[in-house]
C-alpha positions in Angstrom: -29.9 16.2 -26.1 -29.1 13.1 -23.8 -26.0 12.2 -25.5 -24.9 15.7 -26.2 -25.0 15.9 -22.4 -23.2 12.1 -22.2 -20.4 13.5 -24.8 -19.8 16.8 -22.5 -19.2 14.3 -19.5 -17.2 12.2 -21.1 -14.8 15.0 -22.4 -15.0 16.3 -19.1 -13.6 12.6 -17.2 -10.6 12.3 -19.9 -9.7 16.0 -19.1 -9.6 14.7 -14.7 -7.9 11.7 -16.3 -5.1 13.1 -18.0 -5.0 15.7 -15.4 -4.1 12.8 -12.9 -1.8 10.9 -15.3 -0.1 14.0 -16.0 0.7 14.6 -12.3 1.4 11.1 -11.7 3.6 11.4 -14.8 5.5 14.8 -13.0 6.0 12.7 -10.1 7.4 9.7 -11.0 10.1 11.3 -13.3 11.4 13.3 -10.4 12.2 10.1 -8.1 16.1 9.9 -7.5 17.3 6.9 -9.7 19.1 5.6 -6.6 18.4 7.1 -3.5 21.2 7.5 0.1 21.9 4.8 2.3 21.6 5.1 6.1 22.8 3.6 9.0 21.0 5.6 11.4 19.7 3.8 14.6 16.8 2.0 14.2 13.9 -0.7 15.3 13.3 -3.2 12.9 9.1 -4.2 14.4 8.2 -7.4 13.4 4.8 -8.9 13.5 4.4 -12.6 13.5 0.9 -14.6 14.6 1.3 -18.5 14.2 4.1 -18.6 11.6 6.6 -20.7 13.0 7.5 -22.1 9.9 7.8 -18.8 8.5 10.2 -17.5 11.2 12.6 -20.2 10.9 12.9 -19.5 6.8 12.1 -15.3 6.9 13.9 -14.5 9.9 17.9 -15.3 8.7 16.8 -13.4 6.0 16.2 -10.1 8.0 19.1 -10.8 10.1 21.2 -10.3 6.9 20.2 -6.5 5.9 23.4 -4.5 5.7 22.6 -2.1 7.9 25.3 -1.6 11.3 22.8 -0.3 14.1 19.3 -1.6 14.0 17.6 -4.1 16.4 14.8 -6.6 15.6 11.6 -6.3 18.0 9.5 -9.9 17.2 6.0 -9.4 18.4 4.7 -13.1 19.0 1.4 -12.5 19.1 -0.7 -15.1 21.2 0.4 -17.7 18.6 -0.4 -21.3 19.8 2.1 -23.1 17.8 5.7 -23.3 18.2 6.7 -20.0 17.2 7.6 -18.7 20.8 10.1 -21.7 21.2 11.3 -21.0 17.8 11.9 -17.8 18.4 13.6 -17.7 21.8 16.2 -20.0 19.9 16.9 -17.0 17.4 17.5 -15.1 20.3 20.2 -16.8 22.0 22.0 -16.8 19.1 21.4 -13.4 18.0 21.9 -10.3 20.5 19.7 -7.9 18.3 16.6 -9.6 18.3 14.2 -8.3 21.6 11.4 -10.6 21.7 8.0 -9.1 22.8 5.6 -11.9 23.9 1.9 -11.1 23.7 -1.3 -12.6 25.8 -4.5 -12.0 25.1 -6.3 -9.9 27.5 -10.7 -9.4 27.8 -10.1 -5.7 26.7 -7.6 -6.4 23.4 -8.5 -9.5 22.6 -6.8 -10.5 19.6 -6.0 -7.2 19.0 -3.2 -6.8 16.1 -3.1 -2.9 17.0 -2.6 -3.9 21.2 0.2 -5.7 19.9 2.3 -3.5 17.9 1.5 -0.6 20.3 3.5 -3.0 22.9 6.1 -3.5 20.1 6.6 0.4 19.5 7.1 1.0 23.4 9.5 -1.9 23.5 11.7 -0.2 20.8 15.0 1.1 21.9 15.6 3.7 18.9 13.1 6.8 18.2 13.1 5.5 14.4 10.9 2.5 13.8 10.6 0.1 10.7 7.6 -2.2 10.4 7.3 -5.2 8.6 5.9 -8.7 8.6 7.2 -12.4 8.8 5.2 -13.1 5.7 7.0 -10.4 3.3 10.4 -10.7 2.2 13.2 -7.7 1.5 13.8 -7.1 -1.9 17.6 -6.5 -1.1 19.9 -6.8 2.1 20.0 -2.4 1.5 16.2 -2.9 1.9 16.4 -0.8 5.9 19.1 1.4 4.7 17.0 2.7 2.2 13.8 3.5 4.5 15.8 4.4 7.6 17.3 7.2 5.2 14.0 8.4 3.5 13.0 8.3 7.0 16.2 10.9 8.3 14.3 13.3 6.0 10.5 13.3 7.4 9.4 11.1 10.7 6.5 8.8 8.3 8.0 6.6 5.6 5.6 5.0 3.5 6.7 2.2 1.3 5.6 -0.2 -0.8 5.0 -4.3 -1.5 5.6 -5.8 -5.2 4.7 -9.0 -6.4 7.9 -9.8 -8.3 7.0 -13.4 -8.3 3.1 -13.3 -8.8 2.0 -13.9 -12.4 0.8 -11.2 -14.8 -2.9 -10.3 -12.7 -1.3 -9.4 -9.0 1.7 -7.6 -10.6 -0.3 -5.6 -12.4 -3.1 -5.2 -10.1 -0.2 -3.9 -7.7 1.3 -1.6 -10.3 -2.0 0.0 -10.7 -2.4 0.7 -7.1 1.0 2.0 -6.6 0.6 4.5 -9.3 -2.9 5.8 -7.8 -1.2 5.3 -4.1 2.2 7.3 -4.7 0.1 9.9 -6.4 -2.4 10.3 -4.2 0.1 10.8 -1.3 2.6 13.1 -3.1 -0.4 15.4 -3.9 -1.3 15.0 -0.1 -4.5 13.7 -0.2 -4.8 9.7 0.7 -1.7 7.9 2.4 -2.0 4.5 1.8 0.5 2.4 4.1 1.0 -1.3 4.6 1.9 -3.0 7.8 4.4 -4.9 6.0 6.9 -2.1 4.7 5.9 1.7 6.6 8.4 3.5 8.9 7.4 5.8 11.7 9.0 7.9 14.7 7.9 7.0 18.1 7.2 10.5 18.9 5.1 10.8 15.8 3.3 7.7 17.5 2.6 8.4 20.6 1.6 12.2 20.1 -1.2 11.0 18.1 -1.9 8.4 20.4 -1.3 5.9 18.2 -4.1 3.8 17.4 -6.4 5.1 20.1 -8.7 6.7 17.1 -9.4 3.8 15.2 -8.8 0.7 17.7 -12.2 -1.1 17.6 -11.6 -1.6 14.0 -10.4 -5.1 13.2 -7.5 -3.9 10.4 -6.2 -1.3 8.7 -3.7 -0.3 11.2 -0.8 1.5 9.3 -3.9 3.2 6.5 -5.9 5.1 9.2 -2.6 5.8 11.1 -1.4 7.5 8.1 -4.3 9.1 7.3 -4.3 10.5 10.6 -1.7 11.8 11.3 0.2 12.0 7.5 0.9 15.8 6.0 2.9 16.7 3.0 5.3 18.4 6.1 6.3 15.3 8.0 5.9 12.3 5.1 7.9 11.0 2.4 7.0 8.2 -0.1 10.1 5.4 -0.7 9.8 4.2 -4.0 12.8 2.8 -5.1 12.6 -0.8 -6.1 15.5 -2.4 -3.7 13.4 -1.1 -0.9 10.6 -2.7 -1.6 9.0 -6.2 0.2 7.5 -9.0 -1.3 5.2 -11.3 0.1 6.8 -15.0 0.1 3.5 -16.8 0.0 1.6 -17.6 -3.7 -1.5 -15.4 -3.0 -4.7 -16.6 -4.3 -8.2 -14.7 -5.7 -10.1 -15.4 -2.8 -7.3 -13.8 0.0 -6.7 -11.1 -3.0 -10.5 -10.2 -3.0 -10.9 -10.5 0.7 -8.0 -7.6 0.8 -9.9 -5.6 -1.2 -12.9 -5.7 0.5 -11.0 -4.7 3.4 -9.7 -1.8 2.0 -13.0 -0.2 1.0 -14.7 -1.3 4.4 -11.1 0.7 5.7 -11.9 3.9 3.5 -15.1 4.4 5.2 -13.2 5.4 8.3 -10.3 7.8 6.1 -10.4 11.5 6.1 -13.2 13.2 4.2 -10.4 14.0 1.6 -9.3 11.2 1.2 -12.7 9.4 0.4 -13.8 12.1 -1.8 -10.2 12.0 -4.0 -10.6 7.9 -4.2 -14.4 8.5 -5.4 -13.4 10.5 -8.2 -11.0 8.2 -9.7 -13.4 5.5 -9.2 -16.0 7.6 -10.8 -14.2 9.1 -13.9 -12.1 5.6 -14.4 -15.7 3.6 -14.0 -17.1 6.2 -16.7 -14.5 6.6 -18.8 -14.8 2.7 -19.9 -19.1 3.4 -19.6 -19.8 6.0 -21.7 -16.3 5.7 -24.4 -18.0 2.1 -25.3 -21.9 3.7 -25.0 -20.7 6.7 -27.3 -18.6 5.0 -29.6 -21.2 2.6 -30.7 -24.0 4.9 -30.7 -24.2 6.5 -34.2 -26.4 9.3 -33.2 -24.3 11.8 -32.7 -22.4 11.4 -35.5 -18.9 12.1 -33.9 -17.1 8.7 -34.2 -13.9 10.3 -35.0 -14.1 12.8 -32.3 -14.9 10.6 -29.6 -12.3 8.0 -30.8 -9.6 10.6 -31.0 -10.4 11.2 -27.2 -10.3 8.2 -26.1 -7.0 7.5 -27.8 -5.2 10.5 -25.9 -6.7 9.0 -23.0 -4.5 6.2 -23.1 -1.6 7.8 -24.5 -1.4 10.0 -21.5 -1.8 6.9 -19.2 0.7 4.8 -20.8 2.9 7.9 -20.8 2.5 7.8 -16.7 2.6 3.9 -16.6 5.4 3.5 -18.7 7.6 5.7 -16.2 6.5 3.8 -13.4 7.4 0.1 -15.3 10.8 1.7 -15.9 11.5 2.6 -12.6 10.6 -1.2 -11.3 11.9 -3.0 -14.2 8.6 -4.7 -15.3 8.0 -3.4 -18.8 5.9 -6.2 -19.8 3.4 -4.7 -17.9 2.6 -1.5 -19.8 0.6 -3.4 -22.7 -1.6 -5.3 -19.8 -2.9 -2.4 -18.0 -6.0 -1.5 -19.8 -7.6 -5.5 -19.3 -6.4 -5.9 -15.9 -8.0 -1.9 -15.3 -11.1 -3.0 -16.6 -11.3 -5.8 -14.4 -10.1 -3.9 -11.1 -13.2 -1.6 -12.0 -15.5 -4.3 -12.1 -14.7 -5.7 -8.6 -14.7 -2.7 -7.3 -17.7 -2.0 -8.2 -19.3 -5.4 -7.2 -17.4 -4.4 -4.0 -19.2 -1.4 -3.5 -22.3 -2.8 -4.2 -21.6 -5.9 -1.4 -20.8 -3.8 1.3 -23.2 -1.3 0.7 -25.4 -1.9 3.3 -22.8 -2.9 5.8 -23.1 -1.8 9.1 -20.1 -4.0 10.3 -16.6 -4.5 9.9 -15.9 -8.2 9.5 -12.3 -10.0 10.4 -11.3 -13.9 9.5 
């Protein structure tokens, strides 16, 4: 009776499984091949903490997007190295770049959220672009492409790709951006990053910004989005000449650190959005649970059934993935995904265990 029951659930998690690959599957075929260009007015926000080094090699390199009528807002943030110096330089020679120098105060102190809300009142356009020092544009079309998703709907979110990681972080990233786009385009988690997201200042400031969620440490652009994000005023850039890339090698410990973050971040999402990101936890963490419990255990007799289930399983999900690989030009991927998903589950599940009991959100 036991694993008659086990069976019933485990026919029941492929069905939610293929169900989501399906959608994802929808979604990803209809993205335009090559979306518009747009030189529509807009502020280029950049965030930069201690990175002179960076701004003297990243910098030229946002200076040379395409784009005919955007201006670069540098947030120095408190840094104690040379970066002011370095980049009061940049400005002299470049007219676009409006440099917004920040002190710590007693009430935002070292607040990464006080500092881009002085960015985004700095701005001279309506349209802002974020971004960060540490990422790089995939091409010099790279604000062309978000400032005309963002012509469409006021929120832009876009996404990071590690072009130049090795086969773990691309894959790891390929698997979130499937979950991430699809997620969003059904309307029910918006996952943003700092480092490639696109906003109106209107849409900003009528939500007050980050007013809501300001005593926690990160996670800006996620609980902003999940705030104030609705199928009505957001569209999702995935096109992969308008993505970013991070220029620095990441490492295991700063990858798991990120994650941690993230699930510590959830806790303060939208109802939906925690209850949507539970059940693909839950039916992905099962799936792998009871296929291998199941398949093994001869009691039930039903080898073949329960192997036939588990390969349309990952039919339908290399179905969706394989769309997705074809659309970034990383095939080698595909073959990958079930070790690395495995894996993903895992930490995420040691994750969840770790912060548990949490009462505190911790920042280093």
């Amino acid at each position: 009776m036991f694993l008659t029951v086990l069976f019933y659930v485990l026919i029941a998690v492929i069905f939610v499984e293929i169900l989501f690959f399906s959608i994802a599957a929808i979604n990803f075929k209809n993205i335009t091949r090559k979306p518009k260009k747009s030189n529509a007015a807009v502020s280029l926000i950049i965030y930069t903490k201690n990175q002179a080094d960076l701004i003297k090699k990243q910098l030229p390199i946002f200076l040379k997007q395409e784009h005919e009528n955007f201006e670069i807002v540098l947030i120095n943030h408190a840094s104690t190295d040379d970066s002011l110096n370095v980049i009061e330089k940049f400005q002299k020679q470049h007219s676009i770049i409006k440099l917004v120098n920040v002190k710590n105060n007693e009430a935002f102190w070292s607040s990464k959220k006080y500092a881009l809300t002085l960015g985004v009142k700095a701005a001279t356009h309506e349209q802002l672009v974020l971004s960060s020092i540490a990422f790089e544009p995939q091409s010099t079309a790279w604000l062309q492409y978000m400032t005309a998703a963002s012509t469409k709907k006021p929120m832009v979110i876009g996404f990071t790709a590690h072009i130049n990681s090795n086969y773990f972080y691309r894959c790891l990233n390929l698997l979130a951006i499937v979950k991430n786009y699809t997620l969003g385009k059904m309307g029910l988690y918006y996952r943003g990053t700092s480092a490639n997201v696109s906003y109106s200042k209107k849409l900003f400031f009528s939500s007050n910004g980050f007013v809501q969620h300001m005593k926690v440490p990160f996670g800006e652009t996620i609980l902003f989005a999940n705030e104030v994000s609705k199928k009505s005023n957001t569209t999702i850039c995935l096109y992969k000449d308008s993505f970013v890339t991070p220029v620095q090698k990441p490492s295991f410990r700063k990858w798991f650190t990120e994650q941690t973050k993230n699930n510590l971040i959830l806790r303060h999402c939208n109802t939906t959005a925690q209850i949507a990101n539970g059940i693909l936890f839950g039916c992905h963490f099962l799936f792998y649970l009871l296929a291998t419990f199941l398949l093994f255990f001869n009691a039930l007799d039903l080898e073949i059934l329960i192997a036939s289930l588990i390969v349309a399983r990952f039919i339908a999900q290399f179905f969706c993935y394989g769309l997705v690989v074809k659309k970034i030009q990383d095939l080698k991927l595909l073959f990958a995904i079930p070790f690395f998903e495995v894996f993903l589950l895992v930490i995420q599940f040691f994750i969840f265990i770790l912060i548990l009991n949490s009462k505190r959100l911790h920042w280093n």
